[in-house]
C-alpha positions as CSV (number, residue, x, y, z in Angstrom):
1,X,17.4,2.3,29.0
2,X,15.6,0.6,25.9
3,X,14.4,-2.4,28.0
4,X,12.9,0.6,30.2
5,X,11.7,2.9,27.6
6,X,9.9,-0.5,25.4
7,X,8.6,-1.4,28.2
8,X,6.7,2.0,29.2
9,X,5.7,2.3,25.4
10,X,4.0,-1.8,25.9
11,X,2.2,-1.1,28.9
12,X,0.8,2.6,27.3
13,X,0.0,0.6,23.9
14,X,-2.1,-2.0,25.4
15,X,-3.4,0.1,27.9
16,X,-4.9,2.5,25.6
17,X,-5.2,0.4,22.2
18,X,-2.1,2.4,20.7
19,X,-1.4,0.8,17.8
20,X,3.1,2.0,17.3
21,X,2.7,1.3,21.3
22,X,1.6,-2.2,21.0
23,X,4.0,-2.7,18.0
24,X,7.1,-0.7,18.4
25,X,7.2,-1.0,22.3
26,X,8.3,-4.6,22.9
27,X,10.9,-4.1,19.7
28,X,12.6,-1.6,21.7
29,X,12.8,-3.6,25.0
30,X,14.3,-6.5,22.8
31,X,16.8,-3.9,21.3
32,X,17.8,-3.0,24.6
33,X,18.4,-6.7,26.0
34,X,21.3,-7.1,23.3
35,X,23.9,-4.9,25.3
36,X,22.1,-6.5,28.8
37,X,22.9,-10.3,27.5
38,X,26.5,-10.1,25.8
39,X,28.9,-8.0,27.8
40,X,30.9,-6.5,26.5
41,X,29.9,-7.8,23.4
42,X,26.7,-9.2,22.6
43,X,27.9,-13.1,20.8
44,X,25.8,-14.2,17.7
45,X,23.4,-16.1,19.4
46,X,22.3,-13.7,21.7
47,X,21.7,-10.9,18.3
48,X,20.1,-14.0,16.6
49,X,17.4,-14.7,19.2
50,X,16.9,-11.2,19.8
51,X,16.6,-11.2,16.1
52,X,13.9,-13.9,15.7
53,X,11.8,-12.7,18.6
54,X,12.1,-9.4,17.2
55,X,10.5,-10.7,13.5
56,X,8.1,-12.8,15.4
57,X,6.5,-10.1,17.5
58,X,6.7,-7.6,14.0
59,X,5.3,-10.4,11.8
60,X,2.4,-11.4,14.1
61,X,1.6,-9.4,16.6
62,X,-0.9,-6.8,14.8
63,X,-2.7,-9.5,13.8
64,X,-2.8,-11.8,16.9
65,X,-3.0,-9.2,19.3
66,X,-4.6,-6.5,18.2
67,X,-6.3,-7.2,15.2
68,X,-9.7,-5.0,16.6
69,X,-7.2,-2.2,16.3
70,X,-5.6,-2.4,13.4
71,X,-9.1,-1.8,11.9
72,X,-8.9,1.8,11.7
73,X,-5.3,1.5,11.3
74,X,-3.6,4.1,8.4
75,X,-0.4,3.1,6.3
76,X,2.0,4.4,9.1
77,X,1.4,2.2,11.3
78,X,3.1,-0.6,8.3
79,X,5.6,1.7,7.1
80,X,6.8,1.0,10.9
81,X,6.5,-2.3,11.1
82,X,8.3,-2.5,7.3
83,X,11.2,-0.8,9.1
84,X,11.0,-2.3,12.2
85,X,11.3,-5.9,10.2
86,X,14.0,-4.7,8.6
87,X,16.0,-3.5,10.6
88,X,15.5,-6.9,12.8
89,X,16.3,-9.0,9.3
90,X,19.7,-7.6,9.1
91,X,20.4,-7.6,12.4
92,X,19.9,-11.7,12.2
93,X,21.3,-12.0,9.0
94,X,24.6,-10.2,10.1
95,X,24.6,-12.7,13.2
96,X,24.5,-15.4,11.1
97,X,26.9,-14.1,8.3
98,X,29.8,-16.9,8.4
99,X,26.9,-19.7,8.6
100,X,25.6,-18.2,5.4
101,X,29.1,-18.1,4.1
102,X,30.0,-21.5,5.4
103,X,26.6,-22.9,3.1
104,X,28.1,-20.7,-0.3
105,X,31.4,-22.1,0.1
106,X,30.1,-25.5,0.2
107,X,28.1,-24.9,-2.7
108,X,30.6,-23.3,-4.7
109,X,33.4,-25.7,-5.0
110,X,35.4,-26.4,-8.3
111,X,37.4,-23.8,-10.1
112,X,35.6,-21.0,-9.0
113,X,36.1,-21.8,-5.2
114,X,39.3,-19.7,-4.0
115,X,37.4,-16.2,-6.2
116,X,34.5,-17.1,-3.7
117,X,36.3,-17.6,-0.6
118,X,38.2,-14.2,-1.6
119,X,35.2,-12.5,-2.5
120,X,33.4,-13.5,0.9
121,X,36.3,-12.6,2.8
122,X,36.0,-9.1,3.4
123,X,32.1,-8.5,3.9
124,X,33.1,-11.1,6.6
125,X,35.7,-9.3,8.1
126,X,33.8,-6.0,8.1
127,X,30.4,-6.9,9.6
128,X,29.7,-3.5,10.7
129,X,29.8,-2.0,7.1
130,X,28.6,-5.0,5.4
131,X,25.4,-4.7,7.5
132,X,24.8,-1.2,7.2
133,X,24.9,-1.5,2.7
134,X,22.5,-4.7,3.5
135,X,20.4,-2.3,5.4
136,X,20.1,0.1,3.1
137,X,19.3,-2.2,-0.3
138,X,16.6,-3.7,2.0
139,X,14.8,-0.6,2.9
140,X,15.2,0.9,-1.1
141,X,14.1,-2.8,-2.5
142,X,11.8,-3.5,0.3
143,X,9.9,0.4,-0.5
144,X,10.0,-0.1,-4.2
145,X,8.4,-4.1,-4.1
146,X,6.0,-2.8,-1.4
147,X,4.5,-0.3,-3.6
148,X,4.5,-2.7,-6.9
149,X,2.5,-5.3,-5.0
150,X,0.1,-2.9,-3.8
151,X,-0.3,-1.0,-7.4
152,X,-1.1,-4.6,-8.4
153,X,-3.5,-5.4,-5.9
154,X,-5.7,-2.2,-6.5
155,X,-5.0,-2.5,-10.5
156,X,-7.2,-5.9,-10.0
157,X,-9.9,-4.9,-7.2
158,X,-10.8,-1.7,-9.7
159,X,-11.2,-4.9,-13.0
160,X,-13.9,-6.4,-10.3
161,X,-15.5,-2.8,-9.2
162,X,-17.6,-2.1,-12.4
163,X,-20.2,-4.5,-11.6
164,X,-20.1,-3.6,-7.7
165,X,-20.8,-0.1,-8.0
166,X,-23.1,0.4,-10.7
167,X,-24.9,-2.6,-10.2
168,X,-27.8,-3.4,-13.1
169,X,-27.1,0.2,-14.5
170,X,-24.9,1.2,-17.2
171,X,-24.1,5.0,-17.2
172,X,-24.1,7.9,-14.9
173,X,-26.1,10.9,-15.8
174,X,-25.8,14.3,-13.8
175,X,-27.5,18.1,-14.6
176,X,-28.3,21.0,-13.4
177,X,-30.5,21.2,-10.2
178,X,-31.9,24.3,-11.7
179,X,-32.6,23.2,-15.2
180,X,-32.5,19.3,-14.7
181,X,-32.6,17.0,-17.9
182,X,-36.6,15.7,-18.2
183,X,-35.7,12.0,-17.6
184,X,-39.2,10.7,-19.0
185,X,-37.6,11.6,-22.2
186,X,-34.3,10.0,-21.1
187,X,-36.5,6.7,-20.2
188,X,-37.7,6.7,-23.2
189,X,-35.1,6.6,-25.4
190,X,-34.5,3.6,-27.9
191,X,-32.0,1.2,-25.7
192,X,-32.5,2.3,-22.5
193,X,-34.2,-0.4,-20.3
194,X,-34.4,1.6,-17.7
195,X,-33.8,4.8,-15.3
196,X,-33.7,5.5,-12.0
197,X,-33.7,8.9,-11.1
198,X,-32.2,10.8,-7.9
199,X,-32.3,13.9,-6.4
200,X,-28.8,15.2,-4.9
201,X,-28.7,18.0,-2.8
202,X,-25.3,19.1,-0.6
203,X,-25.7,18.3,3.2
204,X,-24.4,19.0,6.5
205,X,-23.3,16.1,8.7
206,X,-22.1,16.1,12.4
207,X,-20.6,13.1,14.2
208,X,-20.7,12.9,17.9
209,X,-18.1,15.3,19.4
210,X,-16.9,16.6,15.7
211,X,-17.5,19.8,13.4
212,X,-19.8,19.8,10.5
213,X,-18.9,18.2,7.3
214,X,-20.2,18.9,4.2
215,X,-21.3,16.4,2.2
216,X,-23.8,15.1,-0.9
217,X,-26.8,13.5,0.0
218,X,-28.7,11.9,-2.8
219,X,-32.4,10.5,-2.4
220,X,-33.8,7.0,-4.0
221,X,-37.0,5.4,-5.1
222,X,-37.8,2.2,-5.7
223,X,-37.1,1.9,-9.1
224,X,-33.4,2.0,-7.8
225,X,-33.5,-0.8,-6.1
226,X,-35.8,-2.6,-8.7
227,X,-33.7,-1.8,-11.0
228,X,-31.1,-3.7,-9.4
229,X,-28.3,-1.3,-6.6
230,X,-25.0,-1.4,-6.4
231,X,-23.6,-4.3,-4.5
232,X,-23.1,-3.2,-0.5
233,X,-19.8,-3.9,1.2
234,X,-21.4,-4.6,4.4
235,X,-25.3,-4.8,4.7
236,X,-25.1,-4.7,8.4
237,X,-27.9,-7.0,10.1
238,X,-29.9,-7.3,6.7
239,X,-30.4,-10.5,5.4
240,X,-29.4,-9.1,1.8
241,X,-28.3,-5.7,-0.5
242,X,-31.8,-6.0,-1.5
243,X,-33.5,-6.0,2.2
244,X,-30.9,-3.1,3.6
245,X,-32.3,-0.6,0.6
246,X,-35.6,-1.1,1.3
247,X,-35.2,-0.4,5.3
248,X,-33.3,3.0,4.1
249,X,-35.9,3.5,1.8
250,X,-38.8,3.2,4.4
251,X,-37.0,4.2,7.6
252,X,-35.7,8.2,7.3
253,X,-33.8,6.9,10.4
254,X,-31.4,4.4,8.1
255,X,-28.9,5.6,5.7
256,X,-26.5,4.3,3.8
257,X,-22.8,5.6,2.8
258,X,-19.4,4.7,1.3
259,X,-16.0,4.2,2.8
260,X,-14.7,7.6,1.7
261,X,-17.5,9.3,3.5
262,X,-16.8,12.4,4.8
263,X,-13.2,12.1,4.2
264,X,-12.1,15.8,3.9
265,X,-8.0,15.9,3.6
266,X,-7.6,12.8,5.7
267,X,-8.6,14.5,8.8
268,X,-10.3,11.3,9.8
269,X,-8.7,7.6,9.5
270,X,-10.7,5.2,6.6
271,X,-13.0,2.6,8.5
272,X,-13.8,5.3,11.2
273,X,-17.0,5.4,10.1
274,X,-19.4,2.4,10.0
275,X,-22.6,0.2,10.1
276,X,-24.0,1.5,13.3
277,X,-22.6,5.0,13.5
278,X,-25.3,7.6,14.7
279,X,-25.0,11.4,13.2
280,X,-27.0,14.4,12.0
281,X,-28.1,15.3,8.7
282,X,-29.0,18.6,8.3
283,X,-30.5,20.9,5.4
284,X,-27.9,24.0,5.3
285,X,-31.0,26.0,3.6
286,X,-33.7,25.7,6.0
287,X,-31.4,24.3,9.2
288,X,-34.2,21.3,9.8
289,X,-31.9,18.2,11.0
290,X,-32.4,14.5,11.9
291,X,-30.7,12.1,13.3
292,X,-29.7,9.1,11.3
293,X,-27.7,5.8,11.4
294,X,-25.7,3.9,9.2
295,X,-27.4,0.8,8.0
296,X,-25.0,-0.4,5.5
297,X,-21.7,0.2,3.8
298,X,-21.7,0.7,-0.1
299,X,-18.8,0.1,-2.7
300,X,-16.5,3.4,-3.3
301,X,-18.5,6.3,-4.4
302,X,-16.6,6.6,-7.6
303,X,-19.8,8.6,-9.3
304,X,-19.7,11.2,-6.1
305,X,-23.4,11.0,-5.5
306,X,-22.5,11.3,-1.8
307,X,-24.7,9.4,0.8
308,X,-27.8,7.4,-0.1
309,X,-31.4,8.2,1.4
310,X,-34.8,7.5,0.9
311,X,-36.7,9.9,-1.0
312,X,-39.8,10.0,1.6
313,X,-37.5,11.1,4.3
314,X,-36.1,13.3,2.2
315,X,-38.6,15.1,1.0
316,X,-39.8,15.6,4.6
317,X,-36.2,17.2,5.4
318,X,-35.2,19.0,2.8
319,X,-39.0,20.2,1.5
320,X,-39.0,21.8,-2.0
321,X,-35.6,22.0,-2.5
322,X,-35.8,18.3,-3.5
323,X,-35.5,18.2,-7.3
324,X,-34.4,15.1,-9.4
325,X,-31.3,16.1,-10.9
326,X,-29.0,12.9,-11.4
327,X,-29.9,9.4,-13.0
328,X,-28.6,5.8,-12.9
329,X,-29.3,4.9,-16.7
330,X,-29.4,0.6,-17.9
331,X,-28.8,0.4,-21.7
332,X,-29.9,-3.0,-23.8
333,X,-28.0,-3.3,-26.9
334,X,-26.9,0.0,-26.7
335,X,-22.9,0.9,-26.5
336,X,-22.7,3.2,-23.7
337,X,-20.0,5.6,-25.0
338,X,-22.0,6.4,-28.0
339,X,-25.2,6.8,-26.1
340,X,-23.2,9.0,-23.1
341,X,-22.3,11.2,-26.4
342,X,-25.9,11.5,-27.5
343,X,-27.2,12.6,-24.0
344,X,-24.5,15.4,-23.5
345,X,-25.2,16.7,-27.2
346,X,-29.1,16.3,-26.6
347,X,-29.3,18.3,-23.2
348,X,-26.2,20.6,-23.0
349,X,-28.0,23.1,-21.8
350,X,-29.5,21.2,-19.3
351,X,-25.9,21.1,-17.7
352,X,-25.6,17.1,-19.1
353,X,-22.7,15.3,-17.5
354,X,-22.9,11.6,-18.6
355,X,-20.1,9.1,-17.8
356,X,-20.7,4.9,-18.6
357,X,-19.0,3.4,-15.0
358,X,-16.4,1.6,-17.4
359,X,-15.0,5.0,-18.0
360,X,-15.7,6.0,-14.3
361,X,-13.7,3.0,-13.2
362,X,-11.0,3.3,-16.1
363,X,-10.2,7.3,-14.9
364,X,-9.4,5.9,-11.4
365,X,-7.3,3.3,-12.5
366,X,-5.5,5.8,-14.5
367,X,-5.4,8.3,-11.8
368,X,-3.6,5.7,-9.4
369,X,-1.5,4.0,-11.4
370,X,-0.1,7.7,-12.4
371,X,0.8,7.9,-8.5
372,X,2.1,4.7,-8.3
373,X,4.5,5.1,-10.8
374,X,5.2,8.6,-9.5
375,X,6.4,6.7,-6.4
376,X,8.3,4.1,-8.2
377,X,9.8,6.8,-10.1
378,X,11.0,8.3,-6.9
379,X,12.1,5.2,-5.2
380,X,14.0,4.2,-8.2
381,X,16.3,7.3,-7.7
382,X,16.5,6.0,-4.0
383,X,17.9,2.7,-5.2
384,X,20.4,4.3,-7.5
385,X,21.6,5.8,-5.0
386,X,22.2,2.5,-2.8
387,X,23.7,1.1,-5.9
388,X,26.1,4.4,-6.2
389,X,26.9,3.9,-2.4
390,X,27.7,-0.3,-3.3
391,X,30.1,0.9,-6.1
392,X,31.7,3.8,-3.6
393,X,32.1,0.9,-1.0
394,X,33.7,-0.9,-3.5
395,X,36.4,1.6,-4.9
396,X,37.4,2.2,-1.6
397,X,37.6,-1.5,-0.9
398,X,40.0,-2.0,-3.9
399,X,42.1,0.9,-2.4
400,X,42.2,-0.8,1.3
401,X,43.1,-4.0,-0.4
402,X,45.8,-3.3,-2.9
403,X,48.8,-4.7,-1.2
404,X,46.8,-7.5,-1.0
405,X,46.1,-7.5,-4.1
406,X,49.1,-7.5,-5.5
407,X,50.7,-10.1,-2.7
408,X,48.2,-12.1,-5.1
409,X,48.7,-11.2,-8.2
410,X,52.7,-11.7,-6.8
411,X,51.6,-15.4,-6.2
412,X,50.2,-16.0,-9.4
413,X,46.5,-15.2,-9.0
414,X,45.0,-14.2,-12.3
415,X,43.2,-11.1,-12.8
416,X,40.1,-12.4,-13.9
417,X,40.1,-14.2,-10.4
418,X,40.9,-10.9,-8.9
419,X,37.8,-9.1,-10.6
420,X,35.5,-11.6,-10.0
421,X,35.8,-12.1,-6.3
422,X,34.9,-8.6,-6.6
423,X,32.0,-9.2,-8.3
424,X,31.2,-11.8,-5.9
425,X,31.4,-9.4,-3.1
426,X,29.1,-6.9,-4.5
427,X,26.4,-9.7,-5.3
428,X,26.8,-11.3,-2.4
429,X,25.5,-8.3,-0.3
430,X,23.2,-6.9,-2.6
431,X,21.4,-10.2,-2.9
432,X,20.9,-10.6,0.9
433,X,19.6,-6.7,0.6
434,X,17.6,-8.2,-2.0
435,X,15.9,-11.0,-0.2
436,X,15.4,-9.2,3.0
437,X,13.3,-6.4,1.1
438,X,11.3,-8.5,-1.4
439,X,10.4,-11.1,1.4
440,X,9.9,-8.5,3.9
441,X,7.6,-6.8,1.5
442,X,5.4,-9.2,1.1
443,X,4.6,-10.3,4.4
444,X,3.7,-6.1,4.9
445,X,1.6,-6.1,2.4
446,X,-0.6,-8.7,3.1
447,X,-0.8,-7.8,6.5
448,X,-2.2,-4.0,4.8
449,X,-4.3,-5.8,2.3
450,X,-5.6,-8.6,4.7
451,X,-6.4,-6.6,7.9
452,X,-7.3,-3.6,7.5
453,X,-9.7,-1.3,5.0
454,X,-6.4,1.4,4.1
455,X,-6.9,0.0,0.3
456,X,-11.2,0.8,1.0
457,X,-11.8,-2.6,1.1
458,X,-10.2,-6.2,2.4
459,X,-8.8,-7.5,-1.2
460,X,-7.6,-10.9,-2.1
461,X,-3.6,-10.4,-1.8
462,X,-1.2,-11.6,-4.3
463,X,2.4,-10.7,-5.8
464,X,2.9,-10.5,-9.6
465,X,5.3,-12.6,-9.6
466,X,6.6,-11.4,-13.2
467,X,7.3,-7.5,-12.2
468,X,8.5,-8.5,-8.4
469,X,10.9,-11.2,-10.5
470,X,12.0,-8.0,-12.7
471,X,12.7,-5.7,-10.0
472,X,15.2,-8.2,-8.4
473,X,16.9,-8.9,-11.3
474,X,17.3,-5.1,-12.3
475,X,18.3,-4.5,-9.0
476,X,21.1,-7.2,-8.8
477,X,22.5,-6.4,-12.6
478,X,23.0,-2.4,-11.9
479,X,24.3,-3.5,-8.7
480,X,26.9,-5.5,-10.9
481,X,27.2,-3.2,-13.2
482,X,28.3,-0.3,-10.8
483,X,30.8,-2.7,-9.3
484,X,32.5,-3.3,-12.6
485,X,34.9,-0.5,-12.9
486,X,36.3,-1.6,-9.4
487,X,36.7,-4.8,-9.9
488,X,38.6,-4.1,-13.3
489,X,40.7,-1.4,-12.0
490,X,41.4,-4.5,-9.0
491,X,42.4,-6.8,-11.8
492,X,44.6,-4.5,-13.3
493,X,46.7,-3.9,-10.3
494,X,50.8,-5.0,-11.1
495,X,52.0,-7.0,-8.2
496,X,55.3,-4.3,-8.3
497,X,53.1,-1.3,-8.2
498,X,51.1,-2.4,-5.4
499,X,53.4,-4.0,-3.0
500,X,55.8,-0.1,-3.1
501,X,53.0,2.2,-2.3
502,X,53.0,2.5,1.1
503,X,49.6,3.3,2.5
């Protein structure tokens, strides 16, 4: 039945660029080989090469495959795979569990050697259960380092986005549309070295085959791009930044917009929306309309000016109603703070809303590291659970085991021996839990930040190594620590005690 049903789901993802189809559907016709190859009970090898294809075709398939798809992918389509990884991962590590055994026991010789083979023992003998408490410390740790390496990755793309988005300018100055600051006084203010000036007005835009969107649209002169623009994501056909301006300024064809554009509620997948795409534009007041095509992609629109235009086409479209109202301001020895301060006290009843793009960047970095650390806050309580469920397994261990126990204690074992094979147990399969997660984490990631535009842009990837290292630590010391009371109450057992309760 799964060999049938992943095979349908294949042929449908391929055949219509379905992204879970091309990924998920050969994962479930591997699944259902297992039960196909080992009757009536699939043997290790046949779960361990299941296994590895499985992890292959999860790895490397998006990106070998169908990497034109994945393009306008959203974070779904990797909280599968993460899962679907997984899930393979422990299937392959339980496989292989007495080969991983076999390696620990030859490493752990000398005094310590019989509390190892002890503590091994019963994860061994209950492969079923130790797989399912592997599973579930991969999918807690592999969640919590996912979203650490991420919260890194944007925390160092917003350090670089300063300079990207407000180019040779300084601070971002907005007013009233009705009462608009006079920005020949704002040029000519002691430090400023110079002002561009543009005229924002809201907008109606219609893709192809969709509803209306509203939307800013905000018209520019040359001085902007004199002045020195933001830096464009992609400039499309245009030799330079510098080159694709001008066309938009010239051309009332060309526009230019961001890769949040028109992204109401999520209704429409980042990176749908690109250098080439045809729409309308349309004035809401007077209902005049053109049709327009993207020329380039800019950075993030962090100041919410909304799409960029030239100002002759503008003017042309929208008439009267075109008023300068907002400013890109550039500053010479001049601490932008201070001088944000001085324009909001100078014309506050011109509606003055003045923001330097450090503190526009610095508010987004704020606002998503506070959601970030919501959902590490979250996921924490996720892997205390897991840990609560290690120490449950473990109390009911030490009650399955007590006549064993004491035949050991009978022979002369010592207690401490007793406790720490416990101890071993517990780290034994919360480390594999462990390693699964972190690894499998990382190799998700990267796939998010390499291929795709979820993050707004393709980043550089890499793994603070520091706060991955301190998550896996924490996670394997509570993990001890909620084993402890077991394995003390397992050391404390008297061989007489144990061996006369009958069970």
């Amino acid at each position: 039945m799964g060999v049938v049903v992943g095979g349908v789901a294949t042929v449908w993802g391929f055949g219509t660029d379905g992204q879970f189809g091309i990924l998920l559907g050969p994962l479930i016709a591997l699944a259902g080989l297992v039960p196909l190859l080992g009757r009536p009970e699939p043997s290790a090898g046949v779960v361990t090469a299941v296994s590895m294809a499985a992890l292959a075709w999860g790895t490397f398939s998006l990106r070998l495959v169908a990497d034109n798809v994945v393009e306008t992918s959203d974070i779904t389509l990797f909280v599968a795979q993460g899962m679907a990884l997984t899930g393979a991962a422990v299937a392959l590590v339980t496989a292989q569990q007495e080969r991983i055994a076999a390696v620990l026991r030859r490493l752990g010789g000398g005094d310590r050697a019989l509390s190892l083979h002890l503590g091994l023992a019963y994860p061994l003998y209950r492969l079923m259960r130790t797989g399912l408490t592997v599973a579930m410390y991969s999918l807690v740790v592999f969640t919590l380092t996912f979203v650490t390496i991420l919260s890194n990755i944007l925390d160092g793309r917003l350090e670089h986005l300063q300079h990207r988005m407000a180019g040779g300018f300084d601070v971002a100055l907005r007013s009233s549309p009705a009462n608009p600051v006079p920005f020949d006084e704002v040029a000519a203010m002691k430090g400023v070295s110079g002002l561009a000036a543009f005229s924002t007005v809201p907008s109606t835009f219609t893709l192809d085959k969709e509803k209306p969107a509203q939307w800013l649209l905000s018209a520019f002169d040359e001085r902007f791009v004199a002045l020195g623009p933001p830096t464009l994501r992609d400039r499309g056909r245009y030799p330079s930044d510098l080159a694709a301006y001008r066309a938009v300024l010239t051309d009332p064809a060309l526009i230019i917009v961001d890769p949040l554009f028109l992204q109401l509620g999520g209704e429409r997948p980042i990176g749908s929306i690109g250098v080439g795409t045809v729409m309308s534009v349309t004035d809401p007041l007077s209902g005049a309309s053109r049709r327009v095509k993207v020329a380039a992609m800019g950075e993030l629109d962090l100041a919410f000016n909304g799409a960029l235009y030239g100002r002759a086409g503008a003017r042309e479209l929208f008439g009267a109603g075109l008023v300068p109202n907002r400013a890109y301001v550039a500053l010479d020895g001049v601490d932008p703070q201070a001088f944000s301060g001085r324009l909001v006290r100078t014309y506050r009843a011109n509606g003055a809303e003045v923001d330097p793009f450090s503190v526009i960047v610095a508010n987004t970095a704020a606002t998503e590291s506070q959601f970030f650390e919501l959902a590490r806050g979250y996921l924490g309580l996720g892997l205390i659970a897991g840990v609560a469920g290690l120490g449950v397994v473990m109390v009911r261990a030490v009650r399955e085991r007590r006549r064993q126990i004491g035949v050991l204690r009978a022979l002369g074992f010592m207690p401490a021996r007793v406790g720490a094979s416990f101890l071993i147990e517990a780290a034994f399969v919360a480390l594999e839990g462990i390693v699964i997660g972190t690894v499998l984490a990382s190799i998700t990631a990267y796939n998010v930040v390499t291929s795709t535009e979820i993050l707004g842009t393709r980043l550089p990837f890499s793994v603070s190594e520091v706060e991955v290292t301190q998550l896996v630590l924490a996670t394997l010391v509570v993990s001890l620590i909620a084993t402890l009371v077991p394995a003390y109450r397992a050391s404390r057992i008297k061989p007489a005690v144990a061996l006369r309760i009958a069970d």
